[in-house]
gemmi code that builds the backbone of each chain (N, CA, C; Angstrom):
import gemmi

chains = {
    "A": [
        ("UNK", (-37.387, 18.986, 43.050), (-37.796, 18.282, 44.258), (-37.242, 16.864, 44.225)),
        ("UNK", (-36.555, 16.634, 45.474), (-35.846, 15.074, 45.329), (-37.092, 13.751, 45.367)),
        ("UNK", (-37.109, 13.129, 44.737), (-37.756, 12.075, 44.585), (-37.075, 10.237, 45.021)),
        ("UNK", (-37.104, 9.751, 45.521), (-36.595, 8.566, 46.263), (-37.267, 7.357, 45.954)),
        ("UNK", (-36.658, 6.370, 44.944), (-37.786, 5.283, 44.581), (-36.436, 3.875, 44.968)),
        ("UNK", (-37.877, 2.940, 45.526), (-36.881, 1.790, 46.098), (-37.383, 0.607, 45.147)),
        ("UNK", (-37.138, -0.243, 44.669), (-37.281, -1.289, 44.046), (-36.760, -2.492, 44.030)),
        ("UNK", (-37.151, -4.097, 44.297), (-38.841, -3.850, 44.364), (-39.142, -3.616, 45.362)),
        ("UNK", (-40.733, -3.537, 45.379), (-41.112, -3.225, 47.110), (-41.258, -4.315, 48.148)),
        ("UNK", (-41.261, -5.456, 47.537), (-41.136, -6.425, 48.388), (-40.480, -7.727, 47.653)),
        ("UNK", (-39.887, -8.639, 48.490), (-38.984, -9.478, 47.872), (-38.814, -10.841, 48.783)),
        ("UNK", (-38.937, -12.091, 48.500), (-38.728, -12.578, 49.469), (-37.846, -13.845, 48.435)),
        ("UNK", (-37.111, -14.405, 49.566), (-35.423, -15.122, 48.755), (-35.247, -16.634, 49.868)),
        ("UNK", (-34.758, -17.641, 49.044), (-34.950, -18.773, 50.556), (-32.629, -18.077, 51.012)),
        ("UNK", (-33.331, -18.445, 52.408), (-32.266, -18.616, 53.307), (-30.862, -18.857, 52.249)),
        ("UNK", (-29.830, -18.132, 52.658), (-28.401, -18.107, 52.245), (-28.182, -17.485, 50.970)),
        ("UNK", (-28.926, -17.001, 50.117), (-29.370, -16.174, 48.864), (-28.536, -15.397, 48.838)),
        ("UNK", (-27.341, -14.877, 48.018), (-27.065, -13.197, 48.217), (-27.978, -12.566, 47.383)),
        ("UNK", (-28.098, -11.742, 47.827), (-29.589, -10.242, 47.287), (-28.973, -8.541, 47.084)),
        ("UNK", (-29.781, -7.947, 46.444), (-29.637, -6.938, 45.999), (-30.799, -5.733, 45.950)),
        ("UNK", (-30.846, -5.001, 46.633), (-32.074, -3.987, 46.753), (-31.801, -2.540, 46.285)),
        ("UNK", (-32.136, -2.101, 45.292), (-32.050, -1.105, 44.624), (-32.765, 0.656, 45.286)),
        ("UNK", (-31.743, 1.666, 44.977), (-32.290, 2.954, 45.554), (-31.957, 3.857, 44.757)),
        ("UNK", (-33.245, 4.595, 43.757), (-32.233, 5.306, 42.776), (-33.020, 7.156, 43.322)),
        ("UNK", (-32.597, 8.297, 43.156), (-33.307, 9.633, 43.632), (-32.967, 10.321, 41.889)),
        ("UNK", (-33.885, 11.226, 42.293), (-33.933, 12.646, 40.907), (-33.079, 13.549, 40.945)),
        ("UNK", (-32.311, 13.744, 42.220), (-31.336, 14.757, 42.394), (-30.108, 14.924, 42.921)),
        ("UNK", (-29.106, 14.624, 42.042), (-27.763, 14.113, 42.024), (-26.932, 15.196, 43.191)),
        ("UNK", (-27.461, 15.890, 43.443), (-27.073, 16.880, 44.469), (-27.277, 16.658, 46.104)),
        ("UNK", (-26.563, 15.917, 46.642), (-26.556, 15.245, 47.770), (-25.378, 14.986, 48.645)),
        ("UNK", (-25.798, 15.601, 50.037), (-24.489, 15.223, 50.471), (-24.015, 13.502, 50.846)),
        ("UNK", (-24.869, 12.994, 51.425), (-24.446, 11.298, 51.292), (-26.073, 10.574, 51.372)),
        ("UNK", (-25.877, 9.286, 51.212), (-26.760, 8.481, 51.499), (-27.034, 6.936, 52.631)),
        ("UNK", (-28.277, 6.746, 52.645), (-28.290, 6.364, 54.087), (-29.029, 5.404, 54.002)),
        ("UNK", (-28.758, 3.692, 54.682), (-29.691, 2.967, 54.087), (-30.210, 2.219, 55.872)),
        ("UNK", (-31.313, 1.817, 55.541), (-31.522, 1.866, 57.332), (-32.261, 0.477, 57.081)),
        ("UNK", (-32.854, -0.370, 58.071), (-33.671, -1.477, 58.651), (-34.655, -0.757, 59.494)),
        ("UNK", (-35.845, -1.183, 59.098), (-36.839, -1.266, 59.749), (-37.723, -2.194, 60.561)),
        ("UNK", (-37.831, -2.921, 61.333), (-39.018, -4.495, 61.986), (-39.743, -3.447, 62.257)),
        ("UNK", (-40.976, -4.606, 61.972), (-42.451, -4.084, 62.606), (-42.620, -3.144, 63.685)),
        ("UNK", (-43.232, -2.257, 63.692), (-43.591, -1.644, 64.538), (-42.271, -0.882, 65.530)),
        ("UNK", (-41.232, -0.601, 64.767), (-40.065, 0.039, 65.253), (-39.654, 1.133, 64.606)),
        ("UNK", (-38.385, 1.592, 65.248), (-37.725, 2.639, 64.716), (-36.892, 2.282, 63.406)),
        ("UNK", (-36.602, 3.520, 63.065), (-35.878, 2.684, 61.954), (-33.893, 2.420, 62.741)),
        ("UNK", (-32.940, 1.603, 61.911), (-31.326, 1.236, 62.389), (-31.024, 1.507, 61.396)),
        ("UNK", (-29.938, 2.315, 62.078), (-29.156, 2.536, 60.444), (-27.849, 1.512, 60.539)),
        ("UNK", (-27.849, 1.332, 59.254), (-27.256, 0.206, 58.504), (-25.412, 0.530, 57.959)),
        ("UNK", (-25.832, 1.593, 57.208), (-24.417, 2.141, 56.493), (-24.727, 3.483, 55.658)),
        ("UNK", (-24.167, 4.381, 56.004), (-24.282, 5.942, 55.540), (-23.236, 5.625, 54.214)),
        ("UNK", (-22.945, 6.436, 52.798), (-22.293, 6.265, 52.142), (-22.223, 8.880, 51.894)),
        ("UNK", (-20.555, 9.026, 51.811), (-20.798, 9.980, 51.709), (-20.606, 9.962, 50.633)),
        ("UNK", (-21.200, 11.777, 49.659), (-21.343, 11.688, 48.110), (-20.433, 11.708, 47.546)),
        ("UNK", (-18.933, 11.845, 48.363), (-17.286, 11.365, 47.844), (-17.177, 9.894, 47.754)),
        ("UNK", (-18.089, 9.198, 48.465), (-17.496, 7.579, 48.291), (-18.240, 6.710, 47.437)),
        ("UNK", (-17.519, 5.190, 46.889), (-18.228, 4.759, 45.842), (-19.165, 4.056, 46.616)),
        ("UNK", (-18.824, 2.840, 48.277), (-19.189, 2.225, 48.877), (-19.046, 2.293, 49.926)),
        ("UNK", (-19.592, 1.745, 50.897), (-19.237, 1.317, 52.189), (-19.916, -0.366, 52.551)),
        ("UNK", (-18.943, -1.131, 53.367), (-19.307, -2.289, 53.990), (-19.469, -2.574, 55.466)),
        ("UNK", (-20.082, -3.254, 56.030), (-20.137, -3.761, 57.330), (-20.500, -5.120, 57.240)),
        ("UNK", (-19.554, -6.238, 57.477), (-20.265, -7.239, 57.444), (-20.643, -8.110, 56.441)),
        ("UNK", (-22.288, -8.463, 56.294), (-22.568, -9.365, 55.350), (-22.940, -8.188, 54.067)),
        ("UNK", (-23.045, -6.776, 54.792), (-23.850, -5.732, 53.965), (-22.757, -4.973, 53.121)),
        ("UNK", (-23.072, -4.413, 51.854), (-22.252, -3.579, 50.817), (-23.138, -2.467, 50.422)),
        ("UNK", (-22.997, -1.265, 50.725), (-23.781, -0.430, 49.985), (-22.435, 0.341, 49.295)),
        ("UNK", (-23.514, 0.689, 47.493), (-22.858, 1.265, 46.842), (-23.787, 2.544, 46.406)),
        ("UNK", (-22.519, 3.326, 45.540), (-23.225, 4.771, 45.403), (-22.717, 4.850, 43.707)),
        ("UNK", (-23.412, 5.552, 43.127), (-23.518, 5.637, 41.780), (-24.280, 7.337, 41.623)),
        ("UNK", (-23.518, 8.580, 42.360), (-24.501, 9.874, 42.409), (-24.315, 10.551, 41.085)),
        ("UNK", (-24.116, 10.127, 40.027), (-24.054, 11.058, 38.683), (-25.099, 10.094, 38.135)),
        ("UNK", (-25.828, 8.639, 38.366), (-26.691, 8.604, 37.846), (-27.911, 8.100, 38.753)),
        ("UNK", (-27.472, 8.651, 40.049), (-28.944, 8.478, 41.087), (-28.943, 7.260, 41.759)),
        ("UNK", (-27.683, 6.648, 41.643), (-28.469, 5.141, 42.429), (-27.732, 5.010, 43.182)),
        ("UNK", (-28.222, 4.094, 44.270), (-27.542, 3.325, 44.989), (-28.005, 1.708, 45.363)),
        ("UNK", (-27.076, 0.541, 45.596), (-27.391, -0.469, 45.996), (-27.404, -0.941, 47.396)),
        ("UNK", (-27.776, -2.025, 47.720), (-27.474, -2.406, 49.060), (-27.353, -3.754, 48.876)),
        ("UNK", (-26.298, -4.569, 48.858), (-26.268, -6.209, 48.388), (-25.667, -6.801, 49.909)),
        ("UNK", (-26.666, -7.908, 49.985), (-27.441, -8.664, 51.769), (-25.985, -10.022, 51.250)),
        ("UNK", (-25.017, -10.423, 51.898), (-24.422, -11.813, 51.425), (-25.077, -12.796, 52.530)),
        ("UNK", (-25.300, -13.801, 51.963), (-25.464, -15.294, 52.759), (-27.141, -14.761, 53.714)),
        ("UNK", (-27.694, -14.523, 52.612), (-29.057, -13.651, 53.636), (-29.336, -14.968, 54.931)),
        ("UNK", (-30.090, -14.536, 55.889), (-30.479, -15.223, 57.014), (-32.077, -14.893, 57.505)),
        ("UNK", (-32.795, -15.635, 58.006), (-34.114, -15.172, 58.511), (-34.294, -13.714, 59.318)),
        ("UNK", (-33.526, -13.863, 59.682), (-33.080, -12.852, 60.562), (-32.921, -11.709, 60.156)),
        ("UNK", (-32.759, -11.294, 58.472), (-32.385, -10.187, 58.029), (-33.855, -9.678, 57.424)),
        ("UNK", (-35.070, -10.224, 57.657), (-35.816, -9.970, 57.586), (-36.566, -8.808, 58.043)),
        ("UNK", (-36.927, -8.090, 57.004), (-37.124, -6.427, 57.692), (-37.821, -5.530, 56.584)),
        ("UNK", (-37.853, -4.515, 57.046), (-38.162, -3.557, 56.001), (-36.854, -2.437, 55.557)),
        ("UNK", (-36.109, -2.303, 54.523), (-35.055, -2.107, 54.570), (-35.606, -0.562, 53.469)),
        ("UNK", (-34.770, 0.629, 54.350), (-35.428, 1.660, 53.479), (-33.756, 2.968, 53.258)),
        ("UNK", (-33.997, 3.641, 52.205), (-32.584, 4.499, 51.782), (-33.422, 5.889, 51.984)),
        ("UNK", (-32.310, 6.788, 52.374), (-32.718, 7.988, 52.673), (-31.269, 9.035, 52.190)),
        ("UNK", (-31.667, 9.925, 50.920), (-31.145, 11.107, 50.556), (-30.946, 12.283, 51.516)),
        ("UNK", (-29.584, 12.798, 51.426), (-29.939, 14.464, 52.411), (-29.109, 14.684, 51.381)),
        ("UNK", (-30.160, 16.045, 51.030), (-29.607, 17.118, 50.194), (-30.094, 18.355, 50.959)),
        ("UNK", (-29.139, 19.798, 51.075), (-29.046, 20.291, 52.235), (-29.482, 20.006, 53.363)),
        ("UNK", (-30.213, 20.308, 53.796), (-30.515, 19.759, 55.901), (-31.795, 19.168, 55.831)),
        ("UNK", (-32.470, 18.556, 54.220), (-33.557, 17.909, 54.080), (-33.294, 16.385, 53.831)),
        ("UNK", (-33.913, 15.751, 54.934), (-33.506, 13.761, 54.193), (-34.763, 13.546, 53.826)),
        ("UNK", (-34.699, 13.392, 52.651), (-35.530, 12.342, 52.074), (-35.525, 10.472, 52.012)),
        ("UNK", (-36.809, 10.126, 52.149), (-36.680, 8.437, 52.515), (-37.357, 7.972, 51.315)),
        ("UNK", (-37.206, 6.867, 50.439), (-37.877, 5.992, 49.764), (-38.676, 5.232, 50.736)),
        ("UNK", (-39.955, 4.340, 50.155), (-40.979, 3.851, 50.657), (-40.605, 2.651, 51.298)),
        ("UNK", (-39.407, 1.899, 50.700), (-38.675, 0.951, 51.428), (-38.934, -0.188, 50.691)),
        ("UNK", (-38.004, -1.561, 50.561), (-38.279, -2.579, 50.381), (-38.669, -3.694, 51.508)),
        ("UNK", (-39.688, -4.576, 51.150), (-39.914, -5.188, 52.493), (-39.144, -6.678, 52.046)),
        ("UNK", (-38.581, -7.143, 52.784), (-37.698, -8.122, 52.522), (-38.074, -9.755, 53.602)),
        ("UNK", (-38.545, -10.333, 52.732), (-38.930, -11.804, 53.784), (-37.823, -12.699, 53.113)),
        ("UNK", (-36.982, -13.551, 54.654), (-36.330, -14.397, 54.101), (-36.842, -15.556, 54.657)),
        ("UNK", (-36.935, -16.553, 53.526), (-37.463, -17.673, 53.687), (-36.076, -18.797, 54.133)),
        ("UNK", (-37.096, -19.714, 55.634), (-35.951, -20.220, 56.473), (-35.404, -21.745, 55.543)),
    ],
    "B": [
        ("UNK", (-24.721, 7.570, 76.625), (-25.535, 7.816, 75.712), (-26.304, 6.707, 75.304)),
        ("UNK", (-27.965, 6.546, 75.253), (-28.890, 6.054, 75.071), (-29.715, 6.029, 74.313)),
        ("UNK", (-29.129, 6.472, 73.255), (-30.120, 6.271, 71.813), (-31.047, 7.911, 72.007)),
        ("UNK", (-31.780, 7.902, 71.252), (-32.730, 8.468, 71.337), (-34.103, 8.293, 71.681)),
        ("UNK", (-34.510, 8.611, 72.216), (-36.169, 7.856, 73.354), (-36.490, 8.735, 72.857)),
        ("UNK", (-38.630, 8.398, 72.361), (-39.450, 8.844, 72.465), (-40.363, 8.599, 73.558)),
        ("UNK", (-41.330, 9.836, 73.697), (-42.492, 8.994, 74.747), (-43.630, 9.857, 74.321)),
        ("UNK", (-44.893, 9.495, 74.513), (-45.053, 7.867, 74.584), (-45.300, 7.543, 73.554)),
        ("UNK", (-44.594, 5.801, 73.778), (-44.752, 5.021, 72.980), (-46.013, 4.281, 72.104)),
        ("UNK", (-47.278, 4.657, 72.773), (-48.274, 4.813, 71.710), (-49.414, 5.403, 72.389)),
        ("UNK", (-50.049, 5.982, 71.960), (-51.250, 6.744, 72.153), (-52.605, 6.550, 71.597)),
        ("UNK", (-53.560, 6.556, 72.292), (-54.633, 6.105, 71.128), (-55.617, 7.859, 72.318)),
        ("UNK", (-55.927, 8.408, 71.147), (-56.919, 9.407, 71.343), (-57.919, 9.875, 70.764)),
        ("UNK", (-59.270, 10.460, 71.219), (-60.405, 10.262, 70.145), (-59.923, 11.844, 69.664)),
        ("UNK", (-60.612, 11.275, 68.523), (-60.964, 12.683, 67.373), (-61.346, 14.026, 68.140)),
        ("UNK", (-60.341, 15.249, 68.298), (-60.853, 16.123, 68.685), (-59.984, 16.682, 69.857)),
        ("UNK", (-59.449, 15.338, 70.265), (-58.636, 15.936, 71.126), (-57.413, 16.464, 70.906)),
        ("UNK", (-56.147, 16.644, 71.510), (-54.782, 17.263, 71.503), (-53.759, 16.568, 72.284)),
        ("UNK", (-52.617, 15.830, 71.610), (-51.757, 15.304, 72.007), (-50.739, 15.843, 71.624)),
        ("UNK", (-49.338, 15.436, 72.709), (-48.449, 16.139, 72.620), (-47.357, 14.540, 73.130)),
        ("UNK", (-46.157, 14.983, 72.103), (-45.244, 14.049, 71.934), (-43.635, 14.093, 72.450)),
        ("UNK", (-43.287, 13.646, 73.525), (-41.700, 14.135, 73.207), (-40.519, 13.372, 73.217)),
        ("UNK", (-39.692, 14.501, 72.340), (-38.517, 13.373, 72.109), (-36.956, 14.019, 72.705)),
        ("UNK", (-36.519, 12.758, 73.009), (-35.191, 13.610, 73.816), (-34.041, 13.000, 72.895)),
        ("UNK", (-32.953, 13.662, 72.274), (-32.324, 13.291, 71.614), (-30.857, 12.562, 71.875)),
        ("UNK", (-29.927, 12.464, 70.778), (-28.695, 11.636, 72.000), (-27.922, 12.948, 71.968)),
        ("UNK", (-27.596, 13.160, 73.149), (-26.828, 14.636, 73.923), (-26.463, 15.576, 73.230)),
        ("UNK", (-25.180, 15.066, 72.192), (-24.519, 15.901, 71.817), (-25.043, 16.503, 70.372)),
        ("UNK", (-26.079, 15.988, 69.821), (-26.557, 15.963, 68.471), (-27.399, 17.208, 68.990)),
        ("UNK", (-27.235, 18.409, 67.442), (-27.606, 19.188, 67.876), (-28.829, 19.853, 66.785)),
        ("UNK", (-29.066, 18.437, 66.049), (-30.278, 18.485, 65.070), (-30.929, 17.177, 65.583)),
        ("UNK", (-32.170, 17.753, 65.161), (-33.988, 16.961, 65.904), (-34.607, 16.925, 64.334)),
        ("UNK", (-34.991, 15.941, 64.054), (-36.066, 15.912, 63.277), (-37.205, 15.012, 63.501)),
        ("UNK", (-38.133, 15.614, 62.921), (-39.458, 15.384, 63.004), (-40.081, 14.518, 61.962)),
        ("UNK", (-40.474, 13.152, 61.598), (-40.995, 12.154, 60.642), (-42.424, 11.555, 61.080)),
        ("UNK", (-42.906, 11.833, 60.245), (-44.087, 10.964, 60.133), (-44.586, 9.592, 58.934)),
        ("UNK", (-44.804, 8.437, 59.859), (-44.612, 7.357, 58.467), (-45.985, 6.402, 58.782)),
        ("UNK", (-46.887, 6.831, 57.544), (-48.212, 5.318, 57.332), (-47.920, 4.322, 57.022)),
        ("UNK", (-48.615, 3.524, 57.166), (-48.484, 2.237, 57.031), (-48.070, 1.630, 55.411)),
        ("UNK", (-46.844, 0.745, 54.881), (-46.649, 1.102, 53.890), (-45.188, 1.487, 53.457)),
        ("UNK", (-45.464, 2.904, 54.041), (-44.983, 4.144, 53.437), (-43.059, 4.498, 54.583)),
        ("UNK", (-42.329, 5.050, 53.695), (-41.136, 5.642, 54.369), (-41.449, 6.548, 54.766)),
        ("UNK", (-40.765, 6.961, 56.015), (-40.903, 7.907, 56.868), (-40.900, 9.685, 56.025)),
        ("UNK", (-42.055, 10.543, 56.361), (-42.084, 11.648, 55.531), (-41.477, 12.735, 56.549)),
        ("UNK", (-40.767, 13.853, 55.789), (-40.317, 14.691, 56.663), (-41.279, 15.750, 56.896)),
        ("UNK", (-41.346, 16.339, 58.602), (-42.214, 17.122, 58.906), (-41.460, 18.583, 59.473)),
        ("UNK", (-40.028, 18.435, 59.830), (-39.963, 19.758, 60.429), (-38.529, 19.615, 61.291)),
        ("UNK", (-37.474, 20.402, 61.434), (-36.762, 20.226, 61.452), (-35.539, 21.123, 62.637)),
        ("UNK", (-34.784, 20.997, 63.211), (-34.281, 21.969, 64.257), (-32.688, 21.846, 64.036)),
        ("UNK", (-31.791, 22.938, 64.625), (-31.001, 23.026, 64.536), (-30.633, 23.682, 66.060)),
        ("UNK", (-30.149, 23.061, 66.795), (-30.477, 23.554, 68.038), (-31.701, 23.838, 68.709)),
        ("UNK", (-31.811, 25.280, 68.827), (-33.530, 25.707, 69.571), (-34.444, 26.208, 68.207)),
        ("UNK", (-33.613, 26.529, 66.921), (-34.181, 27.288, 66.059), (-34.737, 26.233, 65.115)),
        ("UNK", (-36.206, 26.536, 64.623), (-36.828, 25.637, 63.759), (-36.972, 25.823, 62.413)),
        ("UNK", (-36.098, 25.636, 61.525), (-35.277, 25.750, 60.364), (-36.130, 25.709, 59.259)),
        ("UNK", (-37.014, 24.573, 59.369), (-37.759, 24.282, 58.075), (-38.913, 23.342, 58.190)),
        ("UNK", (-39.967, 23.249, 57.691), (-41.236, 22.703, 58.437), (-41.994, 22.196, 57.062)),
        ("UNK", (-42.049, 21.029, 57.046), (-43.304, 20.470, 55.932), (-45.044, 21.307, 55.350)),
        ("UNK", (-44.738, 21.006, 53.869), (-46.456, 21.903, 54.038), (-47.517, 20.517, 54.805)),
        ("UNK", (-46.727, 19.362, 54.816), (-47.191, 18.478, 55.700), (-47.597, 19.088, 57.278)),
        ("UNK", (-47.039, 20.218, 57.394), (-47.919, 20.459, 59.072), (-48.582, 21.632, 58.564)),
        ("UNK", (-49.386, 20.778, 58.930), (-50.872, 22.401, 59.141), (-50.542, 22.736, 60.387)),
        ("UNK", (-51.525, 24.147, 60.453), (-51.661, 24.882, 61.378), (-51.854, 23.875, 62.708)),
        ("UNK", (-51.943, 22.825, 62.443), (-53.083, 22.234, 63.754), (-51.309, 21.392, 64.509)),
        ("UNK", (-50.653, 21.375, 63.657), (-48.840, 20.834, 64.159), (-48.628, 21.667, 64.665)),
        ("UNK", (-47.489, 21.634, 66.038), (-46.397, 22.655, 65.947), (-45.522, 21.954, 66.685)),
        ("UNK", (-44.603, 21.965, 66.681), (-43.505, 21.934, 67.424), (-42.540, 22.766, 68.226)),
        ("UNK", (-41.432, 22.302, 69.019), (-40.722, 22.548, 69.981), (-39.343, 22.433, 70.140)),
        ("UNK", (-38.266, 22.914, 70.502), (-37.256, 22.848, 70.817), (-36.334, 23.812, 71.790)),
        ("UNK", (-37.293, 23.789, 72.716), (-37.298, 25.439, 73.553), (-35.884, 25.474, 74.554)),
        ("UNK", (-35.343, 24.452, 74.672), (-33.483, 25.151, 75.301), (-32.809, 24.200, 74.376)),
        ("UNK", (-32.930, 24.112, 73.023), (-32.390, 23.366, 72.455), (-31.746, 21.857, 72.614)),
        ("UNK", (-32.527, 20.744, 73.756), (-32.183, 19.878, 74.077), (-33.170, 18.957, 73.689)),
        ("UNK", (-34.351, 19.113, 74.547), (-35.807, 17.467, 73.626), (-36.375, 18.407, 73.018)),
        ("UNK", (-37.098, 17.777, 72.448), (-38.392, 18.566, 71.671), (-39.878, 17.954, 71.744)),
        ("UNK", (-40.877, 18.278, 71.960), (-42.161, 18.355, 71.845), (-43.312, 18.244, 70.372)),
        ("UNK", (-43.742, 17.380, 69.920), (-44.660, 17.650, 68.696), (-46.250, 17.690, 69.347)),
        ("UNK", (-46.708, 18.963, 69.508), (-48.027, 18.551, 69.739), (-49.212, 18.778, 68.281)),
        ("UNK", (-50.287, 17.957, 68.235), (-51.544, 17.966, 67.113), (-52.582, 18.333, 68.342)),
        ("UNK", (-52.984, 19.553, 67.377), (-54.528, 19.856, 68.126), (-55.648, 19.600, 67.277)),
        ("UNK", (-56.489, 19.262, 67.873), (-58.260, 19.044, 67.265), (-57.771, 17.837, 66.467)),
        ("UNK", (-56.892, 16.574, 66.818), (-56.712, 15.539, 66.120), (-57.762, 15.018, 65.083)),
        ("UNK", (-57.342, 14.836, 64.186), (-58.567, 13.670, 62.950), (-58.024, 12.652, 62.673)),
        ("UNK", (-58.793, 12.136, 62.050), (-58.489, 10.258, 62.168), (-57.432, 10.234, 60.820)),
        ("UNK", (-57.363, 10.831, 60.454), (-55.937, 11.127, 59.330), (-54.662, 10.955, 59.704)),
        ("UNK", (-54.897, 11.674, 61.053), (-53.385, 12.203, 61.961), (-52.860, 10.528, 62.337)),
        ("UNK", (-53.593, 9.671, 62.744), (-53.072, 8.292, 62.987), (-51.752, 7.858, 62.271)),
        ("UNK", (-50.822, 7.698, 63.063), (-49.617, 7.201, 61.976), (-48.643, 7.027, 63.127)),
        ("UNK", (-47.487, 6.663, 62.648), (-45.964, 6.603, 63.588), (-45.299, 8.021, 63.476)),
        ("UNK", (-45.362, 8.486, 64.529), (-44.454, 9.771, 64.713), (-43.025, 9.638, 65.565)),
        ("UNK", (-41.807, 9.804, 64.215), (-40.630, 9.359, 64.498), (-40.039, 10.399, 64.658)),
        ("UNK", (-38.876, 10.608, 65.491), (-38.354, 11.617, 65.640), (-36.403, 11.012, 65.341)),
        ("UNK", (-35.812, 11.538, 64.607), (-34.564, 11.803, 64.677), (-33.256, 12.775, 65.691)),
        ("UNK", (-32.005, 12.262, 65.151), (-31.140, 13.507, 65.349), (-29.820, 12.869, 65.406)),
        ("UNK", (-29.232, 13.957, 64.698), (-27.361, 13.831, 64.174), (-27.231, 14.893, 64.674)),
        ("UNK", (-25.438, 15.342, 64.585), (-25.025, 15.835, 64.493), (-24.442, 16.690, 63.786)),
        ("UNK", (-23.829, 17.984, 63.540), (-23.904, 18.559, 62.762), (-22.839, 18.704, 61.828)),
        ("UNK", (-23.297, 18.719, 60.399), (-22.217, 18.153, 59.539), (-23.087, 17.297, 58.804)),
        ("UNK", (-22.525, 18.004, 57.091), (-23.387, 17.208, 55.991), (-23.468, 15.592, 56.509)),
        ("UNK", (-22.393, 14.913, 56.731), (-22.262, 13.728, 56.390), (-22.400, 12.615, 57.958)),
        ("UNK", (-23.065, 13.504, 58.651), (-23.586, 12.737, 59.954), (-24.469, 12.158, 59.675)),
        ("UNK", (-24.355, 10.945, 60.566), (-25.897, 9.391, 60.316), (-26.663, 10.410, 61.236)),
        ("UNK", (-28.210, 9.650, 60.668), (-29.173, 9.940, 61.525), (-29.566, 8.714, 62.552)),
        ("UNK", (-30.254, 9.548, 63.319), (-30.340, 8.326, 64.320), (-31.733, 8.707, 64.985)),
        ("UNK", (-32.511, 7.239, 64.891), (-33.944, 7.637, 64.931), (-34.515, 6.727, 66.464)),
        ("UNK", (-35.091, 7.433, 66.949), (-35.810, 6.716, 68.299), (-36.795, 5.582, 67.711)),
        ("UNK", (-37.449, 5.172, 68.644), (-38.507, 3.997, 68.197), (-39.999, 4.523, 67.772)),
        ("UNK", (-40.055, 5.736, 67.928), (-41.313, 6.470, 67.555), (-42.538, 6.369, 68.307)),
        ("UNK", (-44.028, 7.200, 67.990), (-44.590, 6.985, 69.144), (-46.088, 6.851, 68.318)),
        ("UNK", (-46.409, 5.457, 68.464), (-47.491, 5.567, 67.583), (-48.674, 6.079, 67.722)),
        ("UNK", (-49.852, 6.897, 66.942), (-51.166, 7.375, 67.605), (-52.144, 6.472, 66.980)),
        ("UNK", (-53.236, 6.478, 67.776), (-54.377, 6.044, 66.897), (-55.288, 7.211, 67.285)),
        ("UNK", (-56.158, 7.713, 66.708), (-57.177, 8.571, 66.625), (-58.403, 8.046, 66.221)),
        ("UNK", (-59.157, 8.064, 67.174), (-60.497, 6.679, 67.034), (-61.497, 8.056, 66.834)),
    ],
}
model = gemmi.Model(1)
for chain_id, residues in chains.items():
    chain = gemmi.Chain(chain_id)
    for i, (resn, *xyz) in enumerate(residues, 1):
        res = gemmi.Residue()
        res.name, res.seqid = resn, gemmi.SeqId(i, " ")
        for name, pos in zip(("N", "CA", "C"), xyz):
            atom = gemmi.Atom()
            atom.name, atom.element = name, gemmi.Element(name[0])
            atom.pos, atom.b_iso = gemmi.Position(*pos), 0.0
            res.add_atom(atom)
        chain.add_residue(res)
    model.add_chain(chain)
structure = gemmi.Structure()
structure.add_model(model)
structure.setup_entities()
């Protein structure tokens, strides 16, 4: 059974910080991974999909990396901003099941 | 294309009653999923479609869940005889098909069950 742990669960960094939010699963058998934003009381945005052929993907200030022979993945925030303030959560699909970690909640201090 | 909409956007119903949820997906995506997320907590998976056919379903839905996807376009989550348990964000997804499609999630529809 895939298991999805995010660490830490909450984090807060002053303004312009680069950061790093950790996503590691139990089951290396996956077709890609998926790291999304959450604000209050919303849906979740997805951020950057990584497939289980690639090491990374970027957009921006954001880098997600993939590490699937030993379960992890990162998500490193550059020049963080208030604004990136959110609940930031990774989600596994292994066959037509996604699994989500609990998420990190991320306050950036202005 | 417009994202994916849920409605409605929040609900508050007493204990006992039966609500029903729906979600319309973005057009061409021809997988729906079904999430439920407490407060806290990442979104849990509840149930899942592939077109009209409903593929795979959480021991997270009891009998008292069911869902919908009846011409394979929105889908429907209704809870009957609600309990104050059931309170949570009910999110609904949908990609396209193909391991390595993003998901893409509406804004969800929150309940309260008083």
């Amino acid at each position: 059974k895939q298991e999805v742990t995010q660490i830490p669960a909450a984090l807060s960094v002053p303004e312009g910080e680069n950061l790093v939010l950790n996503c590691s699963f139990t089951d290396s058998a996956i077709y890609n991974l998926q790291w999304f934003r959450q604000d209050p009381g919303k849906g979740l945005t997805s951020l950057l999909l990584i497939q289980s052929s690639q090491r990374e993907q970027t957009s921006g200030r954001l880098n997600a990396s993939l590490d699937k022979s030993s379960g992890r993945s990162t998500l490193y925030i550059a020049a963080s901003q208030p604004g990136d303030s959110a609940t930031y959560l990774c989600a596994v699909k292994g066959d037509d099941k996604i699994i989500f970690g609990k998420g990190t909640r991320l306050h950036i201090l202005p | 294309d417009t994202g994916v909409s849920q409605d409605p956007r929040h609900k508050i119903t007493k204990r006992g009653q039966n609500v029903t949820f729906r979600c319309d997906p973005i057009s061409e995506h021809n997988r729906l999923y079904w999430y439920r997320q407490t407060l806290g907590q990442g979104p849990e998976f509840l149930t899942y479609f592939q077109n009209e056919a409903q593929l795979e379903k959480s021991r997270l839905l009891s009998d008292r869940f069911s869902a919908e996807r009846p011409k394979g376009s929105f889908s429907t989550l209704e809870i009957q005889r609600t309990e104050q348990g059931d309170s949570a964000m009910y999110l609904c997804a949908s990609s396209a098909q193909g391991g390595n499609s993003p998901l893409h999630f509406g804004n969800g529809t929150r309940l309260t069950v008083t």
